[in-house]
N, C-alpha and C positions, 0 to 999 in steps of 0.2 A: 503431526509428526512427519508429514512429507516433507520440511525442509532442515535441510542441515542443524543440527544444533548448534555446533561448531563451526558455519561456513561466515565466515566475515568477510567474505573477500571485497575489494572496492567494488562498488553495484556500479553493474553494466548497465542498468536500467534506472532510469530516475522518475518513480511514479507519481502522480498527483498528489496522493496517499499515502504514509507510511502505512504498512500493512495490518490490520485492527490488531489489538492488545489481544495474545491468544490467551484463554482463558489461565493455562497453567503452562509447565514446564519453561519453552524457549523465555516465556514473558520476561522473568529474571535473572537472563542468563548472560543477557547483556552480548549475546550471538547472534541474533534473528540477524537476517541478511541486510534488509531495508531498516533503516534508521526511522522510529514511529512518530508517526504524526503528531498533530493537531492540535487544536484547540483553546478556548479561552472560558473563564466562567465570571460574568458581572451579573451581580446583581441589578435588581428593574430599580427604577429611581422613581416611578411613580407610583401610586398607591392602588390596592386592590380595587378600592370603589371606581375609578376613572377605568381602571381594565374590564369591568363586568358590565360599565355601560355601556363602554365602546363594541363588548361584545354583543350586547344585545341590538344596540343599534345596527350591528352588523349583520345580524342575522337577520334584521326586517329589511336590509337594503337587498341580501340575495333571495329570500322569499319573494319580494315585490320585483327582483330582476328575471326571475322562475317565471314567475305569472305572467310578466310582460311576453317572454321568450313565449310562452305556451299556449297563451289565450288570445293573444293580439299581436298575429303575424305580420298586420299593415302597420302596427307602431312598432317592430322589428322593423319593417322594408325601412322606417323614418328613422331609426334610431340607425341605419346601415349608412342612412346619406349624412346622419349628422355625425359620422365617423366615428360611431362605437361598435365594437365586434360583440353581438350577443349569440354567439353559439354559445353551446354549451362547454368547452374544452375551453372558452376567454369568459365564462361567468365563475368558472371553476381555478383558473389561474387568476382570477381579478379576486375572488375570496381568501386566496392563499396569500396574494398580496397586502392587501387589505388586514388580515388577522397577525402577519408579520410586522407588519408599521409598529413603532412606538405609538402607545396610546395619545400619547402628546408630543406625535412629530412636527407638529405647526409650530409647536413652540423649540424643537429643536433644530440647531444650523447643522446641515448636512456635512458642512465645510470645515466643522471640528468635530463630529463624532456619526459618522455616517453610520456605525456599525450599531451606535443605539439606533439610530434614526432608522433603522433599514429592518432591524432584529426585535427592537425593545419588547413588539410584542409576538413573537417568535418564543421566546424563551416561560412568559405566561402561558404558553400553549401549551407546550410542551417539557413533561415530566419524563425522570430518568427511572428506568426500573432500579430494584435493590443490588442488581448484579450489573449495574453498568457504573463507569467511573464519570460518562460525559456520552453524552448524545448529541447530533447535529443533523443540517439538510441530508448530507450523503449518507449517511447511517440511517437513515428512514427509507432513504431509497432503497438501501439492503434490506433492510425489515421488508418492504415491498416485495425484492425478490426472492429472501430465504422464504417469506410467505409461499408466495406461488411456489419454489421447486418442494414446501411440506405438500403441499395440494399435489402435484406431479408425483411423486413420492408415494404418496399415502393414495391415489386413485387408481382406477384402469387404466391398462395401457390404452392411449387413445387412437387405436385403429380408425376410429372413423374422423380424425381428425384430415382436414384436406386446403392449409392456410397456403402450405407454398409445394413447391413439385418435390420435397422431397419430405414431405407431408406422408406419415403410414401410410392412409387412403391411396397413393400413389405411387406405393412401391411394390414390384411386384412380388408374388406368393413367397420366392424362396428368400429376397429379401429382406421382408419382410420378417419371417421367421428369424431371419437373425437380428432383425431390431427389436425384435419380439423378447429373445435371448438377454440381447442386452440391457433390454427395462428388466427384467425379473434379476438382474444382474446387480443393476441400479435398486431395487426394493432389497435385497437378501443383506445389501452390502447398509444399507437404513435400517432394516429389523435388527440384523445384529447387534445393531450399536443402539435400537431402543428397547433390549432386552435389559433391564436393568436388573431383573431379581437372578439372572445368570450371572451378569458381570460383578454385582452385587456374591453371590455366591462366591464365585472366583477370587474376588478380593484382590491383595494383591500379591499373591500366589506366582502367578507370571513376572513380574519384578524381583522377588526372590529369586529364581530359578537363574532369571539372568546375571545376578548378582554371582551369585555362586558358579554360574560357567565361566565369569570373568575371575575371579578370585582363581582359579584353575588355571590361568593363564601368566599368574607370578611367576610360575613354577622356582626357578632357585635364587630368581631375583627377592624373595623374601625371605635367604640368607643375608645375615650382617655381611658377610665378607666375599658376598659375589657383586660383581661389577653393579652398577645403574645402570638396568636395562629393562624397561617399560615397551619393546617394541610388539611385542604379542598382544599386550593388552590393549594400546592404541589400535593395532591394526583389527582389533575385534570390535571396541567400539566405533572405527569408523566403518568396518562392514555392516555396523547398524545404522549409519547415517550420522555418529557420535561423532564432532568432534572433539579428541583431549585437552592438548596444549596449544595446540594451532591447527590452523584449518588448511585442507588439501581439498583442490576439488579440479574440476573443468570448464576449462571456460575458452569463449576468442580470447585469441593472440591480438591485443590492442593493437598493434602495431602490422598483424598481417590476418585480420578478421578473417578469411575465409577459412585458416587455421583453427584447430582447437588443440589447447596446451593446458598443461600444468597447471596449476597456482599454487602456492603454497605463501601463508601468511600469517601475522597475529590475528587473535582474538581481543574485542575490543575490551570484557569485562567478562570475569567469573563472577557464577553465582548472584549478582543481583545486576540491576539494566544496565547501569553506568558505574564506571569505575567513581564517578562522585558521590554515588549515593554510599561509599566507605567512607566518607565524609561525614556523614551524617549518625550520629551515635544512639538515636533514638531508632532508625531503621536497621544496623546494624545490630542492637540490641532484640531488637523484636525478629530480624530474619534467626541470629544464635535462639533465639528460643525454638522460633520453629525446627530448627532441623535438629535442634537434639531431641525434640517430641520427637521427630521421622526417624532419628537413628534407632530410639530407645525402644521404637515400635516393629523394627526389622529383626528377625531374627536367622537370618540363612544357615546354613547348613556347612558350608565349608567356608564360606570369608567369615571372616574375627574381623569386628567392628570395634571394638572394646566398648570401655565406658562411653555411655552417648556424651554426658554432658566435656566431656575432656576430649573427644572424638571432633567433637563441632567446634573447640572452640580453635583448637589447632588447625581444622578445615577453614577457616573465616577467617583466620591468619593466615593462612596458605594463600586463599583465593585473595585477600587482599591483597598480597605483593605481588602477586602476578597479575594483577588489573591495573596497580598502577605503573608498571610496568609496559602498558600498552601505551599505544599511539591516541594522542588526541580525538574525536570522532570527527572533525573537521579532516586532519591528516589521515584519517581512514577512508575517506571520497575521494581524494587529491592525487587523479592517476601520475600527475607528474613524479609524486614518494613513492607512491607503490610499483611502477613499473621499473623492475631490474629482473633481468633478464639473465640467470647463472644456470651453469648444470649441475643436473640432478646431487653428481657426487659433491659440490660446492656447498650445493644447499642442504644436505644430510650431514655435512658435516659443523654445521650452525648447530642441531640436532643431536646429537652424537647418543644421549640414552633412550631414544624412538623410533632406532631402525627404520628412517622415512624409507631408502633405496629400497629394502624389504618390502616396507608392505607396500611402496607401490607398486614393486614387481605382482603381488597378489591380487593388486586389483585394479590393473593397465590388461586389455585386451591381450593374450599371448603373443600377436603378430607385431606386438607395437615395441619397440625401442625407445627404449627411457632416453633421455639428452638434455632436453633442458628446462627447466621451471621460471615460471614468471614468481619471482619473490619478493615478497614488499616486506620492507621495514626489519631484513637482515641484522641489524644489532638487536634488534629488541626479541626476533628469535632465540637469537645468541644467549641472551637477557634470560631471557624463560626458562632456557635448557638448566643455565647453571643455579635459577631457582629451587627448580626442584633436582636436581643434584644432591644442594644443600639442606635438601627437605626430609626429614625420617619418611621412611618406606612406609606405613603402617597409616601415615597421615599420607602421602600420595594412592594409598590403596583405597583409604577414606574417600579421597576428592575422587578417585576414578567409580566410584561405587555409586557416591551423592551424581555425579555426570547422570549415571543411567536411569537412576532414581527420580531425577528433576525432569530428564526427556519425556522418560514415559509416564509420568506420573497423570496425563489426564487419559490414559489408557485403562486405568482400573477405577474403582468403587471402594471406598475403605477408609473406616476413623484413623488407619495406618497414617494416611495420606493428606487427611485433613487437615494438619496444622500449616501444612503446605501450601495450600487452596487458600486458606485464610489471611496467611502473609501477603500474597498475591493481591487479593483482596482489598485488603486494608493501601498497601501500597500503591494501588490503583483507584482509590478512591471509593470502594463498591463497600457494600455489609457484609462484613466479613465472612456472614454464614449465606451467602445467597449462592445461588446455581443459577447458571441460564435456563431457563426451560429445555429438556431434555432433546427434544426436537432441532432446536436449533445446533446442537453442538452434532447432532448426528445429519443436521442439514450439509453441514462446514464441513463432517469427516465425509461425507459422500463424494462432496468437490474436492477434496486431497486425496480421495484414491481413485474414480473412476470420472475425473471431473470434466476430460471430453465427451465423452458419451451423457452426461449430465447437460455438458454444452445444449448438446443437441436436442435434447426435449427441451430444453427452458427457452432456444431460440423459436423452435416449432411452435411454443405455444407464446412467445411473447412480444416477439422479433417483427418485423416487417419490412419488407423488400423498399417500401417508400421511405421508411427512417432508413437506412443504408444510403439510400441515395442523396437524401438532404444532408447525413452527415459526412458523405463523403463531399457535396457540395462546399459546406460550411466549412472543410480543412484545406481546399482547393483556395478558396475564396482567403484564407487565412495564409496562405504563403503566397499568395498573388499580393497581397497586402504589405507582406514583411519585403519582398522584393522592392516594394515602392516606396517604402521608408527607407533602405538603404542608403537610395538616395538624400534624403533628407540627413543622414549622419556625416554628419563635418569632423567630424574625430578619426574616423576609418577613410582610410588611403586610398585609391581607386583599384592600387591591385588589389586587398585583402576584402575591398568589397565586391569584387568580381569572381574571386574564387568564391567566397561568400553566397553569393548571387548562386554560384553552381552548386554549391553543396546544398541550397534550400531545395531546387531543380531535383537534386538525385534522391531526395528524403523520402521513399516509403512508406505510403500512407495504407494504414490497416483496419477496419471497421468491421463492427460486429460479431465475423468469427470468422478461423481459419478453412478454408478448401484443401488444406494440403498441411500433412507432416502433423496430426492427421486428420483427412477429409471429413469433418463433424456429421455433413450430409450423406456419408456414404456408411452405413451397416456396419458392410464388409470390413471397410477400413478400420472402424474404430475396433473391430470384436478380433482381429487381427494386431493392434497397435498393442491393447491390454490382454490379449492370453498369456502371458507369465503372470499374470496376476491373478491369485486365488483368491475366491470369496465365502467363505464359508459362513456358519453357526457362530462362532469365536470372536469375538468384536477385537482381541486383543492379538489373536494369529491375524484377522485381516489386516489389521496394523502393521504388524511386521512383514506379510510381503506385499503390503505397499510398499512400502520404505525399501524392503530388497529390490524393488524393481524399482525405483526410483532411482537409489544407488548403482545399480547395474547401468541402469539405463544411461547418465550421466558420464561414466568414466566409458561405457560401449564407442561413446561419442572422440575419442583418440583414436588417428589413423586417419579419418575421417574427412570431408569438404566440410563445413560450416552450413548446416539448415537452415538458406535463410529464410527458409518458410514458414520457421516454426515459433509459435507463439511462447510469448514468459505468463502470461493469466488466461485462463479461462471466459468461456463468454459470459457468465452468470456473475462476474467480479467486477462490482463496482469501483473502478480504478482506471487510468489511464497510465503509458509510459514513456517513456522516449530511450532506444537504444543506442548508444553513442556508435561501437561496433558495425550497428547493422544501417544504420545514418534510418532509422526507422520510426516513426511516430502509430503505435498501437491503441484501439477506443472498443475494448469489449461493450457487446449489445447492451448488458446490464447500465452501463453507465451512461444510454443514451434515452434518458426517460424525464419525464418533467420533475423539480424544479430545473432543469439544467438542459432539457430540451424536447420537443413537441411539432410534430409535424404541420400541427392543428392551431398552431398560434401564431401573430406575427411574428414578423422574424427577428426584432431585436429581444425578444424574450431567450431565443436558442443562442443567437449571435452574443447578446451577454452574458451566459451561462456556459452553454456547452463551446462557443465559439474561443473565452476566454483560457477553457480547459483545452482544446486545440493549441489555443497562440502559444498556453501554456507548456505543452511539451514540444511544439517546434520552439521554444525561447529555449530549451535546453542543449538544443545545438548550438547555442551561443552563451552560454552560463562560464562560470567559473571553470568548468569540468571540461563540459561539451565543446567549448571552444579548442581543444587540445584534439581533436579529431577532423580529420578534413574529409572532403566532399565523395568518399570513398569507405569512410567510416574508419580510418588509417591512424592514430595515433600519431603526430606529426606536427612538428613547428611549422605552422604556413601562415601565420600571421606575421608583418612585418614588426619590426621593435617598438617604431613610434606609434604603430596600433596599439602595441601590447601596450605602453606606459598610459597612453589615453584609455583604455579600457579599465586597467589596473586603478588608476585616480578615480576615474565614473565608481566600481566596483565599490573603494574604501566609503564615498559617501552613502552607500547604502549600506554599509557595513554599521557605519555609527550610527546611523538614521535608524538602525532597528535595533542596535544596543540599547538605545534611550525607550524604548517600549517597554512598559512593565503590566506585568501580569498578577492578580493572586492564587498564588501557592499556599501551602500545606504552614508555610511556617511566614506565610506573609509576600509583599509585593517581590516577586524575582524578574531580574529582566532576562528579556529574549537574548539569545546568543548569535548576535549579528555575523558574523564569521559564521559561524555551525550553517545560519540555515542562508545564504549566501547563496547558493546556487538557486534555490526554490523561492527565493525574494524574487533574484531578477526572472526567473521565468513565470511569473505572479505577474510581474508588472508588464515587461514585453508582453505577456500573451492579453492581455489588459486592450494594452495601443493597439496590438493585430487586430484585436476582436473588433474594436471601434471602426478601425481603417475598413475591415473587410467589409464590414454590414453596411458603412457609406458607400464602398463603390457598388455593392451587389443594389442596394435602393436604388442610386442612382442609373446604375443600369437599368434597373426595372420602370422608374420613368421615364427615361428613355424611348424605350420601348415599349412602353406602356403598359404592361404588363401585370401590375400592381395586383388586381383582383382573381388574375390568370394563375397565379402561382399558386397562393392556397385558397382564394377566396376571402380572408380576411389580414392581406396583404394592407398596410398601410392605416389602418385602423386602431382604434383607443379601446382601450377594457375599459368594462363598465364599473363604474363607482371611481373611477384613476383618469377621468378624463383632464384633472388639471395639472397632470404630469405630463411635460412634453415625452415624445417618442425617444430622445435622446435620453430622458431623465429617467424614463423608462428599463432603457436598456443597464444602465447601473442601479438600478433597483431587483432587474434579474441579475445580475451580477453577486450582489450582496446575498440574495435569498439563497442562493449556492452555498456560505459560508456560515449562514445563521446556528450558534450552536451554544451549548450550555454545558458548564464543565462543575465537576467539585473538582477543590481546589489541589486535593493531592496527586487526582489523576494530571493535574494542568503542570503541576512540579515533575513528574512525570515525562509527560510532551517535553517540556523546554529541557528539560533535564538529557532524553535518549534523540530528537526528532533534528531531521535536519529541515524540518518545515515548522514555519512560524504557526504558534497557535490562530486559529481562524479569526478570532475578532481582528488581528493583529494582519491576516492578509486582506482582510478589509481595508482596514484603518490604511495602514503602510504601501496599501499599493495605490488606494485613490489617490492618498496625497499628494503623490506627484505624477499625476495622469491629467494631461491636459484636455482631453477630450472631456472629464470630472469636472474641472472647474470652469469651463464653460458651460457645460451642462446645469450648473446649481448657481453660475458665478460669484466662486467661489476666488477670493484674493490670490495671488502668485506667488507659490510658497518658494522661498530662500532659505539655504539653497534647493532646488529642485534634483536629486536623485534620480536621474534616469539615464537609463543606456539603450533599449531598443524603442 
């Protein structure tokens, strides 16, 4: 619940990731901030018998690589000269390789389906639980880490813990005691939420309550012949993080980032992800069932719901004209539409029955003076207002009730709420009656309300000072690269590639976690950052002032300089992002773990993997988006025209090039939405060529210098069982093993459906294709036309 229900604004941030399908509420509300990922689901094409050989054979190639490694240290020293790495961390990366291969990659060309050939047996490995829509490589790396923080969580506080200097063991008594605080902070804030025979008890008792405080907020707007005026009740449900009709929030001023302003905007879809899936009659049919089960099972105290089934059917007509009413979701990333720049009384009066100037005077800092909002997509505000205008009161009272009902709905325990869960469910591909294991959902609520302080034990115990420094290596090495391809682009003019040249220079590189805004490693700071925040017995009050100090804290930020110290994810969040605003590239610790990277391995394993996730989000300083910001993080035309039109042409053929990609969906093959995921194409690809470019000059330096063995000891060297994959060949096979994933197919209609990133098989497929470092590597034919721009 910690993120806006209602916050649609254009994302300042373009992550690796869209951010996982949360289990309930935002999932279907077609609000969540970040537009959701991923994914793709093929079936295997070869038969079970060849996969259980290959697995056994596999399993006596690392038994007999075990024994080598253990028993015959002088057939190690032999196996070092004939350039195979047999530690243990490359016998363990060479089985993960090894059990990912298509069982019959010999007989597959790399060159038309890498993504079988890389994955085929990735997908035999690996099975989805009943509550998941689609699993892949990053999502086991989560499981990896929600693992460990249930172990942090559920153990002693590790006093005698003494890995880095700000290790408990090392701080002293009185500090101590308050890191001491803040673990028992950390467990009260986990107990609560796995009390289930309380919350279970409670029911959803707290959902009622708010219902009826809101319904109190009518007051005589639920006269026939008083004006349309909803501005009390909006301004209640955004003090809860809600938002109504459109979304208000705070954010940089694109155009003068050290500012923070305004937003005010549409919402891209009521009530279910996308305003498409009202297209669809068979999910429109099954969401109207559920929510009149939900209406019919609510009974409050002062709102009058009426008949459920007559209630919901008027609510799903409601929310469908005001979804398709929105902007495009490609038009909702597009700062060029969304930045307009009006004052406050301009933009309230697009508005006129939601007293915006009202409640933001309620919940603007008092020192601050209202003036101006960054407003995107003004007519379709316009659009909205005069919707519900035309809307009976009693069915706006309905949709503002369902608002509260859907947010919090994974806040409580109850067959109330069930049929809600189960749409969800079904919509996303899972069993309809499945639950995550309780654990995990109280893993996630620990990271949404005290998720600094959470940082800081999961780095203490999982983090290391040498991974920080090879990753901060590996993104140094990555814009030393994109600086040297510059040159190589004969499309970009020599000014636009010299400003260019400066804005990679000024980019912000962020790794593992933050020292500042607030200091993870200091106690003090963090039991200072979260005292407004209460933890109590109440799983459903902790909820709520989270959410109030989130809200608080957000709009606190008017008046203000711009923090550029402060991070958008937590260390323990598997994700990476790129800030246009702060011209910043961010790599929480969590996402710097093998498959995707490893201290302990050669380096075109990290350099294809995690180096690619680098190029990846420095490529978004140059995307579709990111290019509209210059070396200052400024919102600003600084490209010349005939760049733009050569970029614009480059742009369109990848645009077609991933329209023609098809996936299976829920009701059959759908193709990708080349425009949608546009921006995450090309920074797929650029960070693709970075990765290659960086890893050859870093080798090449290291021969050089000679240094090959100096660096990790298994500098230049083959994994065992892989020794007939060159080193180059190698590195896009770590590549691939980042993307390996497995979908059912409704969750995949889903992805393509809400994501502005291409399902995974498809950043596979679509980015080898035309990466020529690939088809040298495999030599592979010259595809026409070839697609590329970094």
């Amino acid at each position: 619940m910690s993120s806006d229900a209602g916050n649609n604004r254009t994302s300042e941030s373009t992550p690796l990731l869209g951010a996982p399908q949360p289990e309930i509420a935002n999932a279907a509300n077609g609000d969540v901030e970040e537009g959701r990922l991923r994914r793709s689901y093929k079936s295997l094409q070869s038969s079970w018998t060849a996969t259980c050989i290959q697995r056994v054979l596999l399993v006596a190639l690392i038994v007999a690589l075990v024994l080598v490694l253990t028993l015959y240290t002088t057939h190690n020293d032999n196996a070092e000269l004939a350039g195979i790495c047999m530690t243990p961390a490359c016998i363990h990366a060479a089985s993960g390789y090894l059990t990912n291969l298509s069982p019959n990659y010999k007989e597959i060309d790399p060159c038309t389906d890498f993504e079988e050939y890389v994955c085929g047996g990735w997908r035999g490995e690996h099975d989805m639980r009943a509550d998941q829509g689609m699993t892949d490589a990053l999502g086991l790396m989560n499981d990896r880490v929600t693992s460990t923080i249930r172990n942090i969580l559920e153990g002693e506080y590790p006093d005698s813990s003494d890995h880095s200097a700000f290790s408990p063991s090392q701080l002293s008594a009185l500090v101590a005691s308050t890191d001491r605080q803040n673990f028992d902070e950390l467990q009260a804030a986990y107990n609560a939420c796995m009390d289930v025979d309380a919350i279970t008890k409670e029911g959803i008792k707290p959902i009622v309550a708010l219902i009826d405080e809101l319904a109190a907020t009518f007051g005589k707007s639920g006269s026939s012949s008083a004006a349309v005026d909803y501005s009390d009740s909006v301004l209640y449900l955004k003090k809860h993080g809600i938002s109504a009709f459109f979304s208000s929030y705070v954010s940089d001023d694109d155009k003068d980032p050290e500012t923070q302003i305004i937003g005010v905007g549409p919402i891209s879809s009521f009530g279910l992800p996308s305003k498409l899936y009202f297209e669809d009659k068979d999910v429109v049919a099954q969401y109207l069932d559920a929510m009149t089960k939900v209406l019919s099972a609510i009974n409050p105290s002062v709102a009058s719901i009426g008949p459920a089934d007559k209630a919901a059917k008027a609510l799903v007509d409601f929310e469908a004209r005001l979804s398709l009413a929105a902007p495009d979701k490609e038009d909702m990333d597009d700062v060029t539409k969304t930045y307009n720049l009006m004052s406050v009384k301009d933009t309230a009066k697009l508005l006129p029955h939601f007293g915006l100037e009202k409640s933001l005077k309620h919940l603007v800092p008092a020192d601050y003076t209202l003036n101006v909002t960054v407003t995107a997509f003004p007519e379709v505000l316009a659009n909205v207002s005069q919707i519900v205008a035309d809307t009976p009161r009693e069915v706006v009272h309905n949709f503002l009730y369902w608002r509260l009902i859907v947010y919090y709905s994974s806040a409580v325990l109850g067959p109330e709420i069930r049929p809600w869960r189960q749409f969800l469910n079904v919509l996303q591909g899972k069993d309809a009656n499945a639950d995550p294991e309780r654990w995990r959902t109280c893993v996630s609520h620990v990271g949404g309300t005290l998720g600094w302080i959470l940082s800081r034990f999961f780095v203490e115990a999982s983090f290391s000072a040498a991974a920080k420094d090879f990753g901060n290596q590996i993104i140094s090495d990555i814009k030393t690269a994109y600086l040297a391809n510059f040159d190589n682009l004969a499309w970009m003019d020599d000014e636009t590639r010299r400003v260019a040249a400066e804005k990679v220079h000024n980019i912000d590189q962020k790794v593992g976690y933050p020292s500042e805004s607030p200091n993870i490693m200091d106690p003090e700071d963090l039991r200072k950052y979260y005292a407004p925040v209460s933890v109590g017995s109440s799983y459903f009050d902790n909820i709520l002032s989270s959410d109030d100090f989130d809200n608080k804290e957000m709009w606190s930020k008017l008046g203000k300089p711009t923090d550029m110290k402060e991070w958008g994810m937590i260390a323990s969040t598997v994700n990476a992002y790129y800030n246009p605003p702060h011209n910043e590239i961010v790599f929480p610790a969590a996402i710097m773990q093998f498959p995707l990277f490893s201290v302990d391995l050669p380096s075109y394993v990290s350099y294809g993997a995690f180096g690619a996730v680098a190029g990846h989000e420095l490529s978004h300083a140059f995307d579709n988006n990111g290019r509209h910001y210059d070396l200052h993080g400024r919102y600003n035309n600084w490209w010349t025209n005939a760049t733009i039109e050569a970029f614009t042409e480059k742009a369109e053929c990848i645009v077609e090039e991933f329209n023609n990609f098809t996936v299976i969906g829920k009701d059959g093959p759908i193709h990708v939405k080349g425009r949608q995921t546009l921006g995450e194409n090309i920074a797929d690809s650029g960070g693709l060529t970075a990765a290659r470019m960086a890893w050859d000059l870093r080798r090449a330096s290291l021969k050089k210098n000679n240094k090959n063995k100096k660096s990790n000891g298994v500098e230049g060297l083959s994994l065992p069982g892989l020794a007939d994959f060159t080193h180059e060949q190698l590195f896009y096979i770590s590549y691939g093993n980042a993307w390996c994933s497995k979908f059912r197919p409704a969750m995949l209609t889903n992805r393509v459906t809400t994501d502005e990133h291409s399902p995974d098989p498809i950043r596979i497929k679509g980015t080898v294709l035309n990466s020529r470092g690939f088809r040298e590597a495999f030599q592979c034919p010259v595809k026409e036309p070839t697609c590329e721009l970094w």
